[in-house]
N, C-alpha and C positions, 0 to 999 in steps of 0.2 A: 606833150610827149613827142620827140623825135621820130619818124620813122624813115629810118635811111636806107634807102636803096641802090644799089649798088648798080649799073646800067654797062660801065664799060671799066676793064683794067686792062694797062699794057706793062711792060716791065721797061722800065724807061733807062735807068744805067746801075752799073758798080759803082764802089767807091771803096778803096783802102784806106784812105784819109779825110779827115773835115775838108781839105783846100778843095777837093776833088766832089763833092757833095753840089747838088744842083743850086743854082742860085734864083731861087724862085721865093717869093713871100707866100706859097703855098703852105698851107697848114701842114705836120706830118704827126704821123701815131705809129711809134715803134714795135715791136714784139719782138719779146724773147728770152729765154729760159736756158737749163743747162741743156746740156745734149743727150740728142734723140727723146726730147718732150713730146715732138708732135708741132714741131713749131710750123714745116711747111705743110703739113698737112690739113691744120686750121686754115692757114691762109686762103690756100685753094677751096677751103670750103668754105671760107667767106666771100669771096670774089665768084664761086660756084666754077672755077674751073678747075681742070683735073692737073696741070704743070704748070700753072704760073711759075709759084714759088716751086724747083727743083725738089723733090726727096729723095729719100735714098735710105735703104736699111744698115749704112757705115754712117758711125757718127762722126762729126766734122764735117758735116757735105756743105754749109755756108759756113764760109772765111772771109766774106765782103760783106761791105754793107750794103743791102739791094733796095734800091728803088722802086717803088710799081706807082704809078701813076695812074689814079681813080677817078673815074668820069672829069678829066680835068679841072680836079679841082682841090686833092688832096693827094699826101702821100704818104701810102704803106709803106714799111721799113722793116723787109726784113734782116734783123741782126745778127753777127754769129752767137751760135751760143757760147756755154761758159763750161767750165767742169771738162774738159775732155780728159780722158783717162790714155787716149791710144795716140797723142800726137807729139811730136817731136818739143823739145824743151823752149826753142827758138820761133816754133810755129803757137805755140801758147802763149808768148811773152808777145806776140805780135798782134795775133785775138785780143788779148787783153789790151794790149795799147789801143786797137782799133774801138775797143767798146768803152775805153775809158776819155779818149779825144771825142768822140761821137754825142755822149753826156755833156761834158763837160762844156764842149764849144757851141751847142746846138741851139739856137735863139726859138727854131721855128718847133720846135716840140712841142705838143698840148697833152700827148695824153699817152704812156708808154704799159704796154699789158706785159706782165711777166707772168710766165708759162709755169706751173706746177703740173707732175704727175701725180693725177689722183690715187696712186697705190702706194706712195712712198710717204715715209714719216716726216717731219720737217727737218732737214738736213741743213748745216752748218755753214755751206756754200751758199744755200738760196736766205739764210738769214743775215748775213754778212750782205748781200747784194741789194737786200732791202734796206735795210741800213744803211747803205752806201746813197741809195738813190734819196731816200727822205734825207740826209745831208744834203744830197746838190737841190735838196725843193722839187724834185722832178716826182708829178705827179703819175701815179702807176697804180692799176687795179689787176686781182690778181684772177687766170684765168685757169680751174682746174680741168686740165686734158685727160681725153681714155678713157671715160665716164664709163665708156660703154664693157668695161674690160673687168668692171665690178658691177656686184647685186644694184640696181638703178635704187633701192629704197635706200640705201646704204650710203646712197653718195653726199646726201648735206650733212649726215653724221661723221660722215670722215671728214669733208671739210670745216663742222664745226669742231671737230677735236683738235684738227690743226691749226687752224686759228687760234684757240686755245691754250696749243702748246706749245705760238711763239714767244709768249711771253715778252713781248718787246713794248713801248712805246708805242707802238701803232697801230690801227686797227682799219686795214686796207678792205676796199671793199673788193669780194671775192666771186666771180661766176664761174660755172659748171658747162662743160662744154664736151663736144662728142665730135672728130670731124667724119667717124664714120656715118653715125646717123642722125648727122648735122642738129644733135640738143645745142640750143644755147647761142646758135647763131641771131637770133633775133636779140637777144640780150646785149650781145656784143657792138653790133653793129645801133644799135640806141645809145648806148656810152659813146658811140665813136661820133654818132650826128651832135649828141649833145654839147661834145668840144669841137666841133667844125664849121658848125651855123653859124660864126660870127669871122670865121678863118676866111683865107685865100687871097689871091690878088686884087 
């Protein structure tokens, strides 16, 4: 069993494009969901600091693809999300370019979490992105945010129901997670040593 511990994070750069991405043979593990999942809010409570990753109660607040740089030796990726509802037509088409170059070009990827909100039903957005990603082979487990925003006995039943009722080909493995009062961080960070132990330069 992995146990990973997290010792130092910096925010290391942007990037709006693959050319622009660091060139390092460092391992990286992405995150990320539609908007206002809870995406920075996780992050910060994985790495235990309160602004790493930027949040914001307007969604849209990540449009880059961010960097964070882990006890030098791996790297966090936060992504923009997907689903915006309040953004301009040309600043969506751009998101999407950005999250679809990113997939597509990325050699050093091992391990990408996509963010579900545990109160929502399974929406047509986030089944379509699963599917997108098992096409490109891009391995991703799925991480349910806000635990704490429902009854806590309630929470592997809703996640088994959604499970359930993707009906798709694939049967992604699923954790439960809180960034207010940090359920589920040990979980997460055990999946992420498990793909990095063999990673880096």
């Amino acid at each position: 069993m992995i146990n990973l511990k997290i010792k130092s994070s910096i925010f290391y750069k942007s990037s709006s494009n693959p050319d622009e991405l660091p060139q390092t043979n460092k391992p990286e593990i992405a995150f990320i969901g539609r908007s206002n999942v809870g995406k920075s809010s996780l992050i910060n409570m994985l790495v235990q600091k309160k602004n790493l990753a930027k949040t914001s109660g307007k969604p849209g607040k990540t449009q880059l693809i961010n960097h964070f740089l882990i006890d030098n030796k791996w790297f966090l990726i936060d992504l923009p999300g997907y689903g915006y509802t309040n953004l301009s037509k040309s600043a969506k088409s751009k998101i999407i370019s950005v999250i679809n170059d990113f997939f597509i070009q990325n050699k050093k990827l091992v391990l990408t979490f996509l963010l579900i909100d545990i109160r929502h039903e399974p929406l047509k957005i986030d089944l379509e992105f699963m599917m997108w990603l098992k096409g490109l082979k891009v391995k991703f487990v799925l991480i349910f945010t806000k635990s704490d925003k429902i009854n806590h006995k309630f929470c592997e039943e809703k996640v088994k129901f959604y499970l359930e009722k993707l009906q798709i080909k694939i049967k992604p493995k699923a954790l439960i997670s809180s960034s207010f009062s940090k359920f589920g961080r040990e979980e997460i960070l055990r999946e992420i040593g498990k793909e990095i132990q063999f990673g880096g330069d």
